[in-house]
MARROTI-882718 format. One record per residue (C-alpha): residue number from 0; residue in three letters; x, y, z. Coordinates in pm, whole numbers, plus 50000, padded with zeros to 5 digits. Example, Ala and Ser with C-alpha at 12.3 -4.5 7.8 and 13.67 -1.06 7.14 Angstrom:
REM residues 2
vexdo; kolpa; px; py; pz
0; ALA; 51230; 49550; 50780
1; SER; 51367; 49894; 50714
REM end
This chain:
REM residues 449
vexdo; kolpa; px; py; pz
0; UNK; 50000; 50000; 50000
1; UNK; 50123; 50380; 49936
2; UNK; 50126; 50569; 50282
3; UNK; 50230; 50878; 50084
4; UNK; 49906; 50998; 50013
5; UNK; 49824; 50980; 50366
6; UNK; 50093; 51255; 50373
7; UNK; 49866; 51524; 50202
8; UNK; 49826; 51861; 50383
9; UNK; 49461; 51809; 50331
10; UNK; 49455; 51464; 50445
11; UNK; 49619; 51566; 50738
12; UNK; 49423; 51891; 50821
13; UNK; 49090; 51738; 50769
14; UNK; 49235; 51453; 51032
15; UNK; 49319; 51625; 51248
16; UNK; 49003; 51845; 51312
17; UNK; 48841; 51527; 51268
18; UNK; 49030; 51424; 51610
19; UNK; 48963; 51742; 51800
20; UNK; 48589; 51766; 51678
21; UNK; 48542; 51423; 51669
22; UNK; 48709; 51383; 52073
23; UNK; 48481; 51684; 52130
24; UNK; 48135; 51613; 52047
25; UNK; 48220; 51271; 52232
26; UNK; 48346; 51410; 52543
27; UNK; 48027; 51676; 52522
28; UNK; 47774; 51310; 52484
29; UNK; 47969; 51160; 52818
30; UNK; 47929; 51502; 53003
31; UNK; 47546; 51560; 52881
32; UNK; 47468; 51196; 53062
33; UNK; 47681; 51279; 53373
34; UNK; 47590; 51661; 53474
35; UNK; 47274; 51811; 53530
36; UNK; 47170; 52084; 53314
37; UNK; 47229; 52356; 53512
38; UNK; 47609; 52235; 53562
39; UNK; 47616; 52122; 53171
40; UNK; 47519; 52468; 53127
41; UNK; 47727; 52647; 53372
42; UNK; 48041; 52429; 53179
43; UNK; 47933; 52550; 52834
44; UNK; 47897; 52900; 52976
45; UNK; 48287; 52874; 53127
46; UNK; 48374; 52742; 52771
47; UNK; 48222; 53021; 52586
48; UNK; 48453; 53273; 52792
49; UNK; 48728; 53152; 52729
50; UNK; 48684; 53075; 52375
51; UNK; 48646; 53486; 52363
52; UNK; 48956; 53507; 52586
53; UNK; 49140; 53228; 52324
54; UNK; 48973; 53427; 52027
55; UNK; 49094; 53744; 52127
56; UNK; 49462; 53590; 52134
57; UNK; 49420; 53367; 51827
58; UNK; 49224; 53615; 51625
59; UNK; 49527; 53865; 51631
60; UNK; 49790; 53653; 51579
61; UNK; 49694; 53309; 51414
62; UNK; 49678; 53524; 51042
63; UNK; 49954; 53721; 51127
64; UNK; 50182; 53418; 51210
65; UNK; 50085; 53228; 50859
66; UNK; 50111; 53594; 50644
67; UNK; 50446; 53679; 50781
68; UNK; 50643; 53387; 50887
69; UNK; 50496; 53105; 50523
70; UNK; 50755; 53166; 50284
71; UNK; 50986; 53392; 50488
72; UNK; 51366; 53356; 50535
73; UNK; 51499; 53220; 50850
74; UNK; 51662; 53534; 50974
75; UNK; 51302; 53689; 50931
76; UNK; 51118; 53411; 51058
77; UNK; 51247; 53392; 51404
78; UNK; 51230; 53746; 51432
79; UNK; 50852; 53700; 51311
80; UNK; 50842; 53377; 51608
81; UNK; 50982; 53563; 51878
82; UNK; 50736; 53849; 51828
83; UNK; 50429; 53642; 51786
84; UNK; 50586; 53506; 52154
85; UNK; 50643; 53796; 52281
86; UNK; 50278; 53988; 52197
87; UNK; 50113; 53629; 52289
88; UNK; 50239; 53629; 52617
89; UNK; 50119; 54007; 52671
90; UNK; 49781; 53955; 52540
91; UNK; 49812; 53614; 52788
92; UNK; 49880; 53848; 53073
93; UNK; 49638; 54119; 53008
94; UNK; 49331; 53867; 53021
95; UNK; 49474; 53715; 53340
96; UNK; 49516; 54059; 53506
97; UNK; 49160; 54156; 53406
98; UNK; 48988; 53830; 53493
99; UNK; 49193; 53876; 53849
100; UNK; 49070; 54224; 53930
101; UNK; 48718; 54146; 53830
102; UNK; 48748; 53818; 54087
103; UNK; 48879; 54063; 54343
104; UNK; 48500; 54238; 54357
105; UNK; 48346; 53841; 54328
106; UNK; 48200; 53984; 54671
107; UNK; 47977; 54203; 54482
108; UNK; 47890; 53957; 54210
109; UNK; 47566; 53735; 54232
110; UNK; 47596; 53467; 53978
111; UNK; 47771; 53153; 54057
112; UNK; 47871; 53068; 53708
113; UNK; 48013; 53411; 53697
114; UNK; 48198; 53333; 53983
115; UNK; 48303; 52996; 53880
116; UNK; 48437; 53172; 53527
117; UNK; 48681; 53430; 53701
118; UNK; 48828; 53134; 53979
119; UNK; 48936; 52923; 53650
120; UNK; 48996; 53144; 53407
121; UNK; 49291; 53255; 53455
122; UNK; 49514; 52977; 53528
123; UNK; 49332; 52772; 53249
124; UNK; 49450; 53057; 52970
125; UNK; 49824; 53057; 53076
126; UNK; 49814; 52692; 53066
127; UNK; 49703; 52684; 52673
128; UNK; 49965; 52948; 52570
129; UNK; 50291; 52718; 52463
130; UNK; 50056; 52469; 52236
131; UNK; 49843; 52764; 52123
132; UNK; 50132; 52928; 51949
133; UNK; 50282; 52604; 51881
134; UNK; 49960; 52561; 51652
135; UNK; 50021; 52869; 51507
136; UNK; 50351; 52751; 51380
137; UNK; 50262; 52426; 51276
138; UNK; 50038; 52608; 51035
139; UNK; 50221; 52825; 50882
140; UNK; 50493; 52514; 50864
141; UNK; 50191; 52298; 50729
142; UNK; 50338; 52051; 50945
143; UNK; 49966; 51857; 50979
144; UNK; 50101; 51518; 51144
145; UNK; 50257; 51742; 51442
146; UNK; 49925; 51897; 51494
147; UNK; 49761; 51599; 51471
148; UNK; 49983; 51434; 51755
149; UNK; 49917; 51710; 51995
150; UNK; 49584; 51698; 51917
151; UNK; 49563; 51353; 52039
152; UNK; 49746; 51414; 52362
153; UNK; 49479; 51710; 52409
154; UNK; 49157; 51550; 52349
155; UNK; 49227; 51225; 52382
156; UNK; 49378; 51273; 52736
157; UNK; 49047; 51495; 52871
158; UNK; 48802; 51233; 52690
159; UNK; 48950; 50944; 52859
160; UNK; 49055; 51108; 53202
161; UNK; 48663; 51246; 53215
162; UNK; 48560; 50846; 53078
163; UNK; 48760; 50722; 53436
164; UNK; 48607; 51005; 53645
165; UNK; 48225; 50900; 53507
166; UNK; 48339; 50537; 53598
167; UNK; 48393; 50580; 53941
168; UNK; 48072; 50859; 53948
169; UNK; 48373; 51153; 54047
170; UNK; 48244; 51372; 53720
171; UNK; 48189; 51663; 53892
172; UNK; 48165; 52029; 53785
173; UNK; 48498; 52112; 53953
174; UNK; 48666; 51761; 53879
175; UNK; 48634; 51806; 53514
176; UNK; 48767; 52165; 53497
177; UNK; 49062; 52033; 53717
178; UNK; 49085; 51768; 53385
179; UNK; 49087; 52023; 53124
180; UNK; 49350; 52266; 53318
181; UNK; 49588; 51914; 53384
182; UNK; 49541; 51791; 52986
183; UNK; 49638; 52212; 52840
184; UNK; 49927; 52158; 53087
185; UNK; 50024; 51820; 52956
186; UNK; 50004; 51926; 52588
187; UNK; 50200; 52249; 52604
188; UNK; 50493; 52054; 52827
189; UNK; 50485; 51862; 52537
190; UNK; 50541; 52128; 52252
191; UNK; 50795; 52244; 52467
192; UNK; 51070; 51942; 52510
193; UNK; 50988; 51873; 52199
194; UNK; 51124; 52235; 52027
195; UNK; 50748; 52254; 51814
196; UNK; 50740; 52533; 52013
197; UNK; 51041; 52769; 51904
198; UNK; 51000; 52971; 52205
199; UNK; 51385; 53005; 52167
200; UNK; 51312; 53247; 51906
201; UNK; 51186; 53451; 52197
202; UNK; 51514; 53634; 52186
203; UNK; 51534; 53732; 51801
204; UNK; 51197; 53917; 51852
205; UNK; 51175; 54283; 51648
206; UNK; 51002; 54624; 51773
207; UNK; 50939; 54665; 51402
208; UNK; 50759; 54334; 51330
209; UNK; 50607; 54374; 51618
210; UNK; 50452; 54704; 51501
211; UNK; 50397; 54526; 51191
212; UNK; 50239; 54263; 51380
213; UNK; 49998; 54499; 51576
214; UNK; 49910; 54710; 51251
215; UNK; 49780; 54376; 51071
216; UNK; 49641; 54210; 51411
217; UNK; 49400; 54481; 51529
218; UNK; 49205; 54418; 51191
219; UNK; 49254; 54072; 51133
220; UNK; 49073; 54004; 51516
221; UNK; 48737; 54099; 51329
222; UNK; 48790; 53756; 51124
223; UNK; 48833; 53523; 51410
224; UNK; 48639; 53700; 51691
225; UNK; 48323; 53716; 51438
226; UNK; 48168; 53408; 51497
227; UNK; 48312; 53359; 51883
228; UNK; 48150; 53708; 51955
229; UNK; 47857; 53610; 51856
230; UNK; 47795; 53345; 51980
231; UNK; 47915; 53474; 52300
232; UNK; 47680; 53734; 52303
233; UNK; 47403; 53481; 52286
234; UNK; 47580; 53302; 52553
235; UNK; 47561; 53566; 52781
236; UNK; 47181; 53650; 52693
237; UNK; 47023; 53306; 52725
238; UNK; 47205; 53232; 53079
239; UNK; 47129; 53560; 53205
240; UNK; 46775; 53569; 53030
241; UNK; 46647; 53204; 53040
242; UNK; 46918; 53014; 53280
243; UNK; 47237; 52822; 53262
244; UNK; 46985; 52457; 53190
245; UNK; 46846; 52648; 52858
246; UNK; 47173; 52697; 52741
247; UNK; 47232; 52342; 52791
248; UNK; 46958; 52275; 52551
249; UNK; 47108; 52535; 52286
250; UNK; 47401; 52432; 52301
251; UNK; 47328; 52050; 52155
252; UNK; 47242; 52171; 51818
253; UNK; 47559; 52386; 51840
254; UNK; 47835; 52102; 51932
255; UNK; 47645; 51907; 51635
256; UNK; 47698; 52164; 51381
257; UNK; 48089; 52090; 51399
258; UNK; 47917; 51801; 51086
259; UNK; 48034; 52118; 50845
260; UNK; 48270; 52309; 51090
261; UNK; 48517; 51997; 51049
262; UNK; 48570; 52032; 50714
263; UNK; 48577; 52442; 50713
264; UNK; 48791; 52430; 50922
265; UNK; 49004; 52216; 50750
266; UNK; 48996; 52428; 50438
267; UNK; 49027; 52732; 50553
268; UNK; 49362; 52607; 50735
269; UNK; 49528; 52499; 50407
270; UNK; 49376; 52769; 50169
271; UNK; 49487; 53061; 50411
272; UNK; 49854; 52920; 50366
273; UNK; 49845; 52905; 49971
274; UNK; 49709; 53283; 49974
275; UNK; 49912; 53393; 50220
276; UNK; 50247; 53267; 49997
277; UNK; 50020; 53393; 49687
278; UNK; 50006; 53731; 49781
279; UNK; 50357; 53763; 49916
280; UNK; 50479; 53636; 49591
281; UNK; 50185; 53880; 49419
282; UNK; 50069; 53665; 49252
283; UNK; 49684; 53787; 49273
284; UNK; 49526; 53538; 48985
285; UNK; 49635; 53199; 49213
286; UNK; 49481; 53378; 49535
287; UNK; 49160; 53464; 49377
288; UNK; 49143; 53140; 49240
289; UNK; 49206; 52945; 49593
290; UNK; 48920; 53142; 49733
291; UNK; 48672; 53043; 49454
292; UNK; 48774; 52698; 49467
293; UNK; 48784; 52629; 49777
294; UNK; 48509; 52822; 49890
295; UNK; 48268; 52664; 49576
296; UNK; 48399; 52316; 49627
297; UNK; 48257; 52321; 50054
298; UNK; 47951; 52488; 49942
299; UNK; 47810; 52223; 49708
300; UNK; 48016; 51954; 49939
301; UNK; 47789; 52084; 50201
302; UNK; 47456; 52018; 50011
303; UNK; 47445; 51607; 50058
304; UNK; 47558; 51687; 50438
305; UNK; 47254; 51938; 50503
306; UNK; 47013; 51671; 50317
307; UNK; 47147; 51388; 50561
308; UNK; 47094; 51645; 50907
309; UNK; 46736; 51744; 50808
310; UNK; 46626; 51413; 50800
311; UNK; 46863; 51313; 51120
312; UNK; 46830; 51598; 51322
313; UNK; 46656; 51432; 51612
314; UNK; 46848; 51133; 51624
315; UNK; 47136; 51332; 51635
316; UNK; 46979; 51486; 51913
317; UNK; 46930; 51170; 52120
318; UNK; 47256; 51049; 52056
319; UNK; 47458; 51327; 52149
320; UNK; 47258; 51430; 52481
321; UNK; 47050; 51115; 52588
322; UNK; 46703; 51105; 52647
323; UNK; 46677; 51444; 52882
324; UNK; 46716; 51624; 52557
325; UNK; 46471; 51449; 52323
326; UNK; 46173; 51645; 52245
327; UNK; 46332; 52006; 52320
328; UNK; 46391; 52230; 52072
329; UNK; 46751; 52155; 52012
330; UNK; 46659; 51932; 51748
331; UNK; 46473; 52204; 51521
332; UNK; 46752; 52442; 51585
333; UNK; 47027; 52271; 51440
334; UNK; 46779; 52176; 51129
335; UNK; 46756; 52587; 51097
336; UNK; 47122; 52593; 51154
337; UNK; 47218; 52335; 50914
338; UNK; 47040; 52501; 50614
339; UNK; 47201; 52828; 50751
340; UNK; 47560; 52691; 50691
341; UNK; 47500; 52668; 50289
342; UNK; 47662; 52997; 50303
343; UNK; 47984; 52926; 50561
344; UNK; 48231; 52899; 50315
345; UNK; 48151; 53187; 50133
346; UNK; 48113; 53409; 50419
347; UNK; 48444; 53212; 50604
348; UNK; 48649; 53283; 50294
349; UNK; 48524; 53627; 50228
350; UNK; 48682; 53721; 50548
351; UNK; 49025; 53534; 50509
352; UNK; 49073; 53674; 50236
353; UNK; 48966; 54014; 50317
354; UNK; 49252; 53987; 50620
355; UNK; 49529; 53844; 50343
356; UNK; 49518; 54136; 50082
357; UNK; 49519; 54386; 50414
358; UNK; 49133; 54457; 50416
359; UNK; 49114; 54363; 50753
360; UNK; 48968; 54695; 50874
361; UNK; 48682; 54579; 50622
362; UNK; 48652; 54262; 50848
363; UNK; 48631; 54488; 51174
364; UNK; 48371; 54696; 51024
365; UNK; 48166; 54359; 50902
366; UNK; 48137; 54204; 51249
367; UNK; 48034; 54548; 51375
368; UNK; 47741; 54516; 51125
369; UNK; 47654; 54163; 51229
370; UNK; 47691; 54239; 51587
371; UNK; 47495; 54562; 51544
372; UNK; 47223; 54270; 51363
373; UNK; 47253; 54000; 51606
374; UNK; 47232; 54184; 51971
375; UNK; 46896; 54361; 51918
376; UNK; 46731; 54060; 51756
377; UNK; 46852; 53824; 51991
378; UNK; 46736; 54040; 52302
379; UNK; 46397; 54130; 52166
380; UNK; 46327; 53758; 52056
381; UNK; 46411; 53622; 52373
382; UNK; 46226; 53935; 52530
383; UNK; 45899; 53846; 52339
384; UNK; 45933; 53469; 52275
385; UNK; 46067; 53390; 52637
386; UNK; 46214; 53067; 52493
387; UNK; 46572; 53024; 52304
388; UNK; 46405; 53009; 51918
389; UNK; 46438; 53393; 52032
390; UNK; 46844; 53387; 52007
391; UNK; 46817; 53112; 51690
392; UNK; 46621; 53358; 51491
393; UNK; 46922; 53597; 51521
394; UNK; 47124; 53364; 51278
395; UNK; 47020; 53428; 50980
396; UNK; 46970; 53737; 50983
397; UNK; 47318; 53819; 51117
398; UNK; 47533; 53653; 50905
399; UNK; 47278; 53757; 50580
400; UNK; 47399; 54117; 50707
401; UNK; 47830; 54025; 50718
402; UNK; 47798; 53825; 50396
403; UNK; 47668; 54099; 50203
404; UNK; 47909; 54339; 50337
405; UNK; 48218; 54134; 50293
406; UNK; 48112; 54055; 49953
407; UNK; 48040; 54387; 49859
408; UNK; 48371; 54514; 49986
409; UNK; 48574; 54248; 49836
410; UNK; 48491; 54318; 49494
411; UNK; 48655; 54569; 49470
412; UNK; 48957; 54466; 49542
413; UNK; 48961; 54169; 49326
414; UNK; 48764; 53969; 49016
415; UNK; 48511; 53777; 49236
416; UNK; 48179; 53697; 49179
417; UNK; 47900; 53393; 49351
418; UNK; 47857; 53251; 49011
419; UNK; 48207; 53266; 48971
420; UNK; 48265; 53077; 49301
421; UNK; 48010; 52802; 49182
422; UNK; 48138; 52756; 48872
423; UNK; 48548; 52718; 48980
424; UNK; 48394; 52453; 49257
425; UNK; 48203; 52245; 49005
426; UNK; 48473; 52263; 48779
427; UNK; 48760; 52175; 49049
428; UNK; 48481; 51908; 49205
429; UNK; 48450; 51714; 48898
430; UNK; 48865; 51725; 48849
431; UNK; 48869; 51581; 49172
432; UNK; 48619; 51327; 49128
433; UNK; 48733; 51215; 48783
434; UNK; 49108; 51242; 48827
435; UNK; 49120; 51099; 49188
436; UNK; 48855; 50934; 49331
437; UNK; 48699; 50757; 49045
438; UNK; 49024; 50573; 48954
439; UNK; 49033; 50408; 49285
440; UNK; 48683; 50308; 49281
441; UNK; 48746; 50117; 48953
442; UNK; 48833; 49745; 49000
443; UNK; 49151; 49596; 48933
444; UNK; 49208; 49236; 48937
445; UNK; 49450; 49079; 49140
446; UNK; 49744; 48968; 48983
447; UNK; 49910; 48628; 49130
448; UNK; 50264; 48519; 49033
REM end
């Protein structure tokens, strides 16, 4: 058998978000049968902060690591390391410092998953920074089968540590924090011995890239924080609106949605790292055709996968959260959501690319629109529908309101057009199809000596 294709950055990169997604969902089924709702909720709620916290860190400097340290020289690309170090350790410390003053007044604070939120914070952030910059690296290194490894000893180790706990009935609220705080430690001690890290580079870092850096980061936050924001804000509105159990319920639909997150993902990893070398070898035609391609080839992938969930939807339900959550509205959500996500890749890529040709205060000014969309309808449907179909409305109509905007924007920067991005994906689909997966699906007879 040939291993080498097994070796393909998109093999790899759809493998490996296949692991964490795949470890994820599972680990969210265990936890659904083991906590109440109003700890399963609390959980999701801690979660949601600091994916903002992570977002904030990873949204300015995720981009900024692939633009300026793919393709570089070496003397450049430890000067590009060390800064990306040096301003993720700062933006590491300024969360901690905030979340620590804020616990200082916890006196004067009245909501125990509040509370909870600003005890681990803190300690659980610093513990993430090595690997999360060590992802960062791997890339812009497109260095898939390290990622992948890491990703095993970070999933794998909470799934089967909370698996042990649930055993012996110890799968408490607390106990399972104290799990994902011990695995982020484990994983970035890791990255560490092993030099995936290159926090060596530390030492080579530049006040000018660093300016650089911070010039292209404060933009290129919009991309990343965009849908974390969001769905933060609607986080923070159905716990403090409707209770930590309803967001339990909401939050079903939402683990099961990472069906097309998995591959986006995935795509948008390896695409942003063939722009990124595209534009800093300006070569415009090969980045505008990336986008199209890979943004029309996950739209009609997407198609057979929405089919499949609107049929599936509630046994999707009751297999990720057990009985308790049969019959709620979770499974009617993620149907909405599902046919929602037809326009992901466009929107996803619209913004990527926005960030790589240096439109990224476009990108700031689109989630400004969408948040400007989504807090209003999300408050006044909860307000008047008292239930959470009042935050699920908010959807579409929010990212309706950034697609438009990004797409309007981006056109004039380069040739780019939705038939355009339908056509390039049919065409590169049906290369794929006939030039790669139909020859393997032919049979061959067996030849015996």
């Amino acid at each position: 058998m040939n291993f080498s294709r097994f070796k393909n950055k998109h093999f790899l990169a759809l493998v490996g978000n296949l692991v964490i997604s795949g470890f994820s969902v599972l680990t969210v089924a265990l936890l659904y049968r083991v906590l109440s709702k109003n700890d399963m909720g609390i959980w999701f709620f801690f979660l949601t902060v600091l994916g903002l916290a992570d977002a904030i860190r990873s949204g300015f400097l995720t981009t900024a690591t692939v633009k300026f340290y793919a393709g570089t020289t070496k003397e450049r690309g430890n000067s590009v390391l060390g800064s990306v170090w040096f301003l993720a350790a700062a933006l590491t410390g300024g969360i901690v410092v905030i979340s620590g003053i804020i616990l200082v007044f916890s006196g004067f604070i009245h909501s125990e998953q509040l509370i909870i939120v600003l005890q681990w914070l803190g300690i659980t952030f610093i513990s993430s920074l090595p690997y999360s910059v060590t992802f960062w690296i791997l890339i812009a290194e497109e260095d898939y089968l390290k990622i992948l490894g890491l990703r095993f000893i970070n999933s794998g180790g909470m799934i089967v540590t909370i698996a042990l706990l649930a055993f012996f009935h110890k799968a408490t609220l607390t106990n399972i924090l104290l799990v994902n705080l011990i695995t982020n430690i484990a994983t970035s001690t890791v990255a560490l011995a092993l030099g995936y890290s290159k926090i060596a580079t530390l030492k080579h870092r530049s006040s000018i890239i660093i300016k650089e850096i911070i010039n292209f980061g404060k933009y290129s936050l919009s991309t990343n924080m965009s849908a974390n924001l969001l769905s933060t804000v609607n986080t923070f509105l159905i716990t403090f609106m409707l209770g930590p159990a309803t967001l339990a319920i909401y939050n079903a639909p939402q683990r099961l949605m990472e069906i097309v997150e998995i591959p986006l993902r995935s795509f948008v990893g390896t695409g942003m790292s063939a722009m990124a070398t595209a534009y800093n070898n300006n070569n415009m035609y090969h980045l505008v055709h990336v986008t199209k391609k890979y943004a029309g080839m996950l739209t009609l992938a997407f198609i057979p996968i929405i089919l499949v969930v609107l049929l599936g939807a509630d046994y999707a339900v009751l297999l990720l959260g057990g009985g308790k959550y049969a019959g709620t509205e979770a499974a009617n959500i993620l149907r909405m959501l599902i046919v929602v996500s037809f326009l992901y890749p466009i929107d996803r890529f619209n913004g990527v690319t926005l960030d790589i040709i240096l439109q990224q205060k476009v990108n700031f000014y689109k989630v400004l629109i969408m948040l400007a969309t989504n807090i209003p309808v999300t408050y006044f449907g909860i307000l008047i529908l008292q239930n959470i179909w009042g935050a699920a409305i908010a959807v579409p109509f929010t990212l309706l309101a950034g697609l438009i905007f990004g797409y309007h924007h981006l056109r004039k920067h380069i040739s780019y057009t939705i038939g355009g991005i339908f056509k390039t994906g049919f065409i590169e689909s049906k290369n794929l199809f006939y030039e790669k997966i139909l020859p393997k699906l032919r049979f061959q007879p067996t030849k015996f000596s």
